[in-house]
N, C-alpha and C positions, 0 to 999 in steps of 0.2 A: 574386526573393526576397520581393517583396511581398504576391504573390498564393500560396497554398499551390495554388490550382488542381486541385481535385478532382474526377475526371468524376463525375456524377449516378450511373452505376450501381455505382462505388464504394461508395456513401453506406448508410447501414443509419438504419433506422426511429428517430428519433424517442424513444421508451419503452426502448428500448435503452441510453442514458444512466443512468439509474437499475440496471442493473447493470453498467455498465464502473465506476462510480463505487464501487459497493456489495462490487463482488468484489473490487479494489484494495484497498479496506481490510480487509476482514476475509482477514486470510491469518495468516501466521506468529505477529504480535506477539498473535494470537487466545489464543495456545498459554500467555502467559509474562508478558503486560502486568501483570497480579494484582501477582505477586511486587514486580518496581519500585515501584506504585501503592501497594503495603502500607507500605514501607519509609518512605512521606514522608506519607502521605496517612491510613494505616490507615482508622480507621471512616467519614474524610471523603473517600474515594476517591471516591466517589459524583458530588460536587459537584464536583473536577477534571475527571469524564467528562463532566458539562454542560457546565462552561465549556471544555472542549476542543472536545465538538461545536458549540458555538455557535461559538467562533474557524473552525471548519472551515467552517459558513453562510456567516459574511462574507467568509473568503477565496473562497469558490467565489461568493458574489454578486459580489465586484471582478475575476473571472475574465471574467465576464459582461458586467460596465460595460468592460470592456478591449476586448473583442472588439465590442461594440457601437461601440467605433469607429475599431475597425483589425479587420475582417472575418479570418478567417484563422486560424493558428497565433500561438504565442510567435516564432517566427524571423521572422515578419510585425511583431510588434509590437515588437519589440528595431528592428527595422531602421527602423522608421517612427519611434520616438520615440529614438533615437540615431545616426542614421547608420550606414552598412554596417561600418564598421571595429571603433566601438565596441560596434555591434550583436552581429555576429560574437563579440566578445569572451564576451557577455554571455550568448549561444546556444551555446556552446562548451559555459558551467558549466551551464546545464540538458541537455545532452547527457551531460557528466561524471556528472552527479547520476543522472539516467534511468538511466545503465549501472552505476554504482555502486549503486543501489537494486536494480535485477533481478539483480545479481553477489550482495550480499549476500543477497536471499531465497532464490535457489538453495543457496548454500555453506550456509546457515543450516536449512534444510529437508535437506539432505542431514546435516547435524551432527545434529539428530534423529532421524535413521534409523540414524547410528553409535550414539548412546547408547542405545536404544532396541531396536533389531533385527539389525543387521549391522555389528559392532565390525569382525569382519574384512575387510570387503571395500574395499578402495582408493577412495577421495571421488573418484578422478577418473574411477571407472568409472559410477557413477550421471550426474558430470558429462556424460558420453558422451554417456548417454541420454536426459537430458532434454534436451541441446543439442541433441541432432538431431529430437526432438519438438517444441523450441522452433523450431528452423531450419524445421522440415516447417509448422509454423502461418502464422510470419508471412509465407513466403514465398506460403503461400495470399493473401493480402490481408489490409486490415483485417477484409472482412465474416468472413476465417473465424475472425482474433482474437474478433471480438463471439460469433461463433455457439460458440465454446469456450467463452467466457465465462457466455454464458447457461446452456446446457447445462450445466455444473459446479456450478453455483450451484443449481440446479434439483435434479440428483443426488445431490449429499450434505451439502444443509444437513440432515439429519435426523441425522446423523452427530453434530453438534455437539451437537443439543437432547435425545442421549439420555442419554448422561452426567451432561450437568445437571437434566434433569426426574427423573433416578434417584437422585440424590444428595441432592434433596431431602428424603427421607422422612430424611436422616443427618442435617438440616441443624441449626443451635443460632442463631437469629436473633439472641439476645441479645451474637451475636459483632459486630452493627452496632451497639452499642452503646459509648459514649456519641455522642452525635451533636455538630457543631461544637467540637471537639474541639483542634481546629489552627488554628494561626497562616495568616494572609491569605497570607503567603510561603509555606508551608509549603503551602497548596492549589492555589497557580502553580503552585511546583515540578512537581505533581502531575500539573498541567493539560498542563506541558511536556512529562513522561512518558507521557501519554496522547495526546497530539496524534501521539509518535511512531506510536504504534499505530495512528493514524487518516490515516498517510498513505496517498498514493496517488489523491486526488481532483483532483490536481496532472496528472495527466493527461490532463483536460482540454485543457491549455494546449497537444498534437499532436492530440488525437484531433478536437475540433471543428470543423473543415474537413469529418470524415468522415460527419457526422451533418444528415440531412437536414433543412432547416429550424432550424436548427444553434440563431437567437437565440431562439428558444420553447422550447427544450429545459430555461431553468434549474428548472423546479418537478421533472423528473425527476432533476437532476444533486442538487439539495437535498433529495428523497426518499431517495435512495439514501444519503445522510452520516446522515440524520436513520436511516435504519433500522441504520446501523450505530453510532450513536450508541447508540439501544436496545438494541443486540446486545449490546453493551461492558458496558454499564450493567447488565443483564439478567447476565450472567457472572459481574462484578465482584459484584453483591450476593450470586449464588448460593454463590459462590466463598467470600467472607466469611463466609457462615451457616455453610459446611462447614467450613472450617480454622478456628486459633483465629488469632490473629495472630502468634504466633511460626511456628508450622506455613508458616503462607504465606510469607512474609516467607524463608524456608529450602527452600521448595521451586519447584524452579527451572521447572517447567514443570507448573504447578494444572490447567491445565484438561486434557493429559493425564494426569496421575496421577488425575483424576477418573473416567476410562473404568476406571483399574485395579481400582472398587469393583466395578464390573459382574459378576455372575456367571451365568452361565448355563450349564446339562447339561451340553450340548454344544461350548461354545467356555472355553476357561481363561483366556487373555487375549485379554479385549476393545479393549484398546489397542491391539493389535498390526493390528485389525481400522481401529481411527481413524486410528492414523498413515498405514496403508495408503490409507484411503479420503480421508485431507486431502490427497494426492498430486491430484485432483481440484480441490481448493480451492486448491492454492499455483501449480500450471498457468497461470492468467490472471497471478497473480503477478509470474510469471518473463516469461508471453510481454509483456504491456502496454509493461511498463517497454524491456525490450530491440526490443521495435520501436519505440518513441518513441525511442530512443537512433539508432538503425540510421534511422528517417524524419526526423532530425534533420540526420544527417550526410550523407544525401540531398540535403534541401533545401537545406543548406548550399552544398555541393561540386558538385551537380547529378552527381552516380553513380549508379548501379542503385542500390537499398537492400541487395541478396544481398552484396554487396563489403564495408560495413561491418560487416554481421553474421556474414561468415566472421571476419572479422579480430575481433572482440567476441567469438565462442564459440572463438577461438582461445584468447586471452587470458585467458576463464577457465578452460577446460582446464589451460593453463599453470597458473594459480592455484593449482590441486585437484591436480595433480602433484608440484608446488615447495615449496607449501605446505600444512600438513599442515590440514584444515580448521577446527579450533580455533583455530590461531595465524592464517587467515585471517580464519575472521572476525571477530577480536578485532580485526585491523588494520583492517576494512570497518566495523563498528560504528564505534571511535576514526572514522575521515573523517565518517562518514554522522549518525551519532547529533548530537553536538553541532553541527551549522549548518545541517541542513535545514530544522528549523521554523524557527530562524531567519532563514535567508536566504529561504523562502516568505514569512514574516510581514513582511518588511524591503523586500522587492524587489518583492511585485507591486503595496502600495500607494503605495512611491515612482513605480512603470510607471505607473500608470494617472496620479497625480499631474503627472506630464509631458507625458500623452499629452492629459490635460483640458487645460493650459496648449497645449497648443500647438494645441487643438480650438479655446482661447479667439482666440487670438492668429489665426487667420484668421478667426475670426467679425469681429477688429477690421479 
């Protein structure tokens, strides 16, 4: 358990960091962060997305100081600074969390295709499909996770910047107006709504074992937060100059209603064409998180990793079945929303705070 133990030809390059980190955050909360971010933050959303990206810096720097001294994975580091029992414990809830994060971006992403495009067709028929796309990836290996990854990111970031570079000639700048506007609470708040949006640089804490030269990799893992930082940022303003603030604040998904200005000859709705083409962008989404969950329970239990992720795409099947996908993931939001920035901001500098003590404590 101490060693993740990864053969060398497993391992993917290096510069490949800088998109596992970059494609993890920009997915879903891409589509809807505006709206929340308006509600606490309006003209000073701006400065929540800084301070959200910088909090994402220094967690992904103590990601770094951890592993620099316990080599490895999270299930390596739990086990080395608490013993196997309470380790275990503690590798369980970032397992929970991992599958509960790829559970919600699917249900969530498919809950956009019902309001959107296909009211009638049953959540657990899309379930199906992506499960067995996701099933077909991760059982390729990591490297075929990375090379989805890339590939996706490559194909349809253009998707994103046409809406917004189009919307601009609509845009009324004086909607960023007044500036500092809000209470120091009232910009946290902000920062905590936008952190949501910027998860997923958290997995890190499986994939690292898989990256060659793994402890030079942090200027690539901090490039990739920082360009999604910009992305956010870049969004958030454009978004702003187009809505007024009551507009935003009421409309629940800004950056696609954005594609709906689009008009062209030959196509009537251009949205129809985004959401289509973000299927591409929420991919990495669903596979990252569900193999960290499934290589979690791996290293845990010492199984094949295929065993936990029948049993995981069983689960949410059941989900999209039983539950009709609105009431799902109003249930997956409630777990997920309120404790994961907190339990990341709470947990990994208490870990590492242990793990220095206990670095110190044999240097004695």
């Amino acid at each position: 358990m101490n060693q993740a133990g990864v053969n060398e030809k497993y391992k993917v390059s290096p510069f490949y960091v800088f998109f596992l980190v970059h494609s993890m955050q920009t997915g879903l909360g891409v589509l809807s962060f505006q709206r929340d971010l308006a509600k606490v933050t309006g003209t000073d959303g701006w400065i929540s997305i800084i301070l959200a990206g910088l909090a994402v810096q220094i967690i992904i720097w103590l990601i770094y100081k951890i592993f620099s001294m316990v080599p490895g994975d999270i299930i390596s580091a739990n086990h080395h600074a608490f013993g196997k029992w309470i380790g275990i414990f503690f590798s369980l809830l970032f397992i929970l969390y991992f599958f509960v994060l790829g559970t919600t971006i699917l249900i969530g992403y498919i809950n956009v295709i019902h309001v959107w495009m296909f009211d009638e067709v049953p959540s657990w028929v899309f379930a199906l499909v992506f499960l067995t796309l996701i099933y077909y990836i991760i059982t390729g290996g990591f490297r075929s996770v990375t090379g989805i990854t890339f590939v996706t990111i490559i194909a349809s970031y253009w998707i994103l910047f046409v809406p917004l570079l189009y919307s601009l000639k609509y845009a009324n700048f004086t909607h960023l107006l007044p500036i500092f506007d809000h209470t120091l609470l009232e910009i946290m708040k902000g920062t905590r709504t936008t952190s949501l949006s910027m998860l997923g640089f958290e997995m890190i804490l499986m994939f690292y074992p898989f990256i060659k030269n793994a402890e030079k990799t942090q200027k690539y893992a901090h490039g990739g937060a920082l360009a999604t930082t910009l992305l956010i940022l870049f969004i958030y303003v454009v978004s702003k100059a187009f809505y007024s603030q009551k507009m935003l604040v009421l409309t629940l998904w800004p950056t696609l209603s954005l594609s709906s200005i689009i008009e062209f000859p030959f196509i009537q709705r251009f949205e129809y064409i985004t959401i289509s083409w973000w299927t591409l962008v929420i991919i990495p989404n669903m596979v990252i998180p569900l193999w960290a969950a499934s290589r979690g329970v791996k290293r845990l239990f010492n199984v094949q990793q295929k065993y936990p992720l029948w049993a995981m795409s069983i689960i949410i099947l059941l989900i999209n079945i039983f539950l009709f996908d609105f009431e799902a993931l109003d249930i997956l939001n409630k777990l997920i929303n309120p404790y994961s920035v907190s339990f990341l901001v709470l947990y990994l500098p208490f870990l590492w705070i242990i793990l220095s003590i206990k670095k110190l404590r044999k240097r004695l």
